[in-house]
C-alpha positions in Angstrom: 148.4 129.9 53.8 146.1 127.6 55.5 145.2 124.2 54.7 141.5 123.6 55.5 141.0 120.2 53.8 141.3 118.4 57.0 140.0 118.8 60.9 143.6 120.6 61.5 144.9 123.5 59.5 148.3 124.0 58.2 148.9 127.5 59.4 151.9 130.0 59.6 153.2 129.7 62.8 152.7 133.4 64.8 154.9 135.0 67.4 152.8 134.1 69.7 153.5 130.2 68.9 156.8 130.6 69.4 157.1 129.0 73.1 154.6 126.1 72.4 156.9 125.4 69.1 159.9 125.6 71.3 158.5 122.6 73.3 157.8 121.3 70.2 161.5 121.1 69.2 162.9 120.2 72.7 160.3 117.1 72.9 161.5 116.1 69.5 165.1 116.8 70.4 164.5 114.3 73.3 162.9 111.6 71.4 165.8 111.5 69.3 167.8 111.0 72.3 165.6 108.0 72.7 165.9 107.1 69.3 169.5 106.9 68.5 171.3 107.5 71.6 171.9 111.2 71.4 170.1 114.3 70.5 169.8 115.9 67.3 170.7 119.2 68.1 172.9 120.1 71.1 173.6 124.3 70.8 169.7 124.6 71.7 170.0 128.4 72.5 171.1 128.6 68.7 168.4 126.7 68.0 165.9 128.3 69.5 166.7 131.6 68.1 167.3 130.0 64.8 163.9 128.9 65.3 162.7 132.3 66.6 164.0 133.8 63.3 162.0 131.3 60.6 158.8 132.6 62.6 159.5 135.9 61.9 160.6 135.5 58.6 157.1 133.5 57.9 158.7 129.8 57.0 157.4 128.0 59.7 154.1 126.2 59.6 152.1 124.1 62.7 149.4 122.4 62.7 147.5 122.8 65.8 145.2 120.0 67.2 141.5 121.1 68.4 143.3 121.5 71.9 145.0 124.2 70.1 148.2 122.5 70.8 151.1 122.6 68.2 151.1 118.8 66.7 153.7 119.3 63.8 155.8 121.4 62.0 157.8 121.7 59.2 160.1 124.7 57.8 161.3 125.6 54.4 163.5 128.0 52.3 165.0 128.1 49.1 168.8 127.4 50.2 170.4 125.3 52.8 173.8 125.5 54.1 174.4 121.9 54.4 174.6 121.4 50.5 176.7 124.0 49.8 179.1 122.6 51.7 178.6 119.3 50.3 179.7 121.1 47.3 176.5 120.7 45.5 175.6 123.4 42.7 171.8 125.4 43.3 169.1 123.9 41.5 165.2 124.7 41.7 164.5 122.9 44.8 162.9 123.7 48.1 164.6 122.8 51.0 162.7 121.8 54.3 163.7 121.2 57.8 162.1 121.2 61.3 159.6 118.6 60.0 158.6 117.6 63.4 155.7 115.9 65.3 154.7 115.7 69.0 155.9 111.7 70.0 153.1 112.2 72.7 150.1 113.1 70.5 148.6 110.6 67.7 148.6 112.5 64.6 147.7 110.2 62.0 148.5 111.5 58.7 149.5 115.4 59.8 153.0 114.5 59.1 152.7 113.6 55.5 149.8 116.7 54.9 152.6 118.7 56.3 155.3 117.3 53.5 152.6 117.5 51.2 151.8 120.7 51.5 155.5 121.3 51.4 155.7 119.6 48.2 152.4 121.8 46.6 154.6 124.9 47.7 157.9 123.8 45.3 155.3 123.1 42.5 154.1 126.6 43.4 157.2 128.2 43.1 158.3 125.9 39.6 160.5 123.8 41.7 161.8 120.2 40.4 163.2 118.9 44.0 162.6 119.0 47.4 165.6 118.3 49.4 166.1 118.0 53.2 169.1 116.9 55.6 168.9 114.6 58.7 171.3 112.7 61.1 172.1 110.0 59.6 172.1 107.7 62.5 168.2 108.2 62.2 167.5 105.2 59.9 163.6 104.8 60.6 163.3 108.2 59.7 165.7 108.0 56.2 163.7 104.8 55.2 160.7 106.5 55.4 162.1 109.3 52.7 163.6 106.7 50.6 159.9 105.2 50.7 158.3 108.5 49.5 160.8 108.4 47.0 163.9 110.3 48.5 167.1 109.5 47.6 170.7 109.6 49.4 173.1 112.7 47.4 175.6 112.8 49.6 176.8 112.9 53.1 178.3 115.9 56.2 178.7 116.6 59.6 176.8 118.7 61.5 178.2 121.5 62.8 176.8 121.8 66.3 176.3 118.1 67.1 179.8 116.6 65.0 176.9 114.3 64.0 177.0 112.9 60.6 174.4 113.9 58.1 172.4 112.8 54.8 171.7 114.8 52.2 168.0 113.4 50.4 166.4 114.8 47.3 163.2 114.0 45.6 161.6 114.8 42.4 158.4 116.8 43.3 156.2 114.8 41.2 157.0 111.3 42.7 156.5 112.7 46.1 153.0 114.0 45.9 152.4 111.1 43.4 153.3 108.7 47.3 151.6 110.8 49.1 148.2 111.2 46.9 
């Protein structure tokens, strides 16, 4: 699936992205040291292969900038861990993760075409929510779903950072409605 509308494409992220993504996540990983004091993941050989496997399974989309270098990304599945253990029963929503962008390159808007485009995919697959997880401590980053109209269902930890989490979920509609 590729996004053409814009100078960058969305585009299904190949094995042979799979280093540049890995910088991708370590340079996010750092920024959220810078952010809030510690980093979001801290098992980053897990991670990688975690990462490693959502390539191979085709859920992980870049965008490239006309450097060809990997600006963004974001991941998504039908079911997430996190909620479950939350306790929260399955409904129709898409779950996304990895939504990540380069801190050192200016992307103007490719984060929300990526959440977007995440959010045309649920409607695609008659989905009502999207829902995602983050560290809590990450406040910028939760206002900015509660702006696009994400709310708070509940709270974890993390497993591999003992980091406390947020649980958000959206309605579809509102989201592309923000975003439009």
């Amino acid at each position: 699936m590729n996004d053409s509308a814009a100078n960058h494409r969305i585009e299904l992220a190949q094995m042979s992205d799979f280093e540049a993504a890995k910088q991708l996540l370590d340079r996010a990983n750092d920024y959220a040291l810078a952010q809030s004091g510690s980093h979001s993941w801290t098992a980053m050989d897990h991670v990688h292969a975690n990462l490693l496997k959502t390539i191979k399974e085709d859920r992980f989309y870049i965008i490239k900038n006309d450097e060809g270098e990997i600006v963004a990304s974001i991941s998504f599945d039908n079911k997430r861990r996190q909620w479950k253990k939350a306790g929260f029963e399955k409904v129709e929503a898409l779950y996304f993760y990895k939504w990540m962008k380069n801190p050192a390159v200016v992307v103007a808007d490719e984060p929300k075409r990526l959440l977007r485009f995440v959010a045309e995919q649920a409607k695609l697959q008659d989905k009502k929510y999207l829902r995602c997880d983050t560290i809590a401590e990450l406040s910028e980053l939760v206002n900015y779903y509660k702006r696009l109209g994400f709310r708070e269902m509940g709270s974890f930890m993390y497993d591999s950072s003992k980091r406390p989490g947020v649980l958000l979920q959206a309605d579809v509609d509102e989201v592309l409605a923000k975003l439009a």
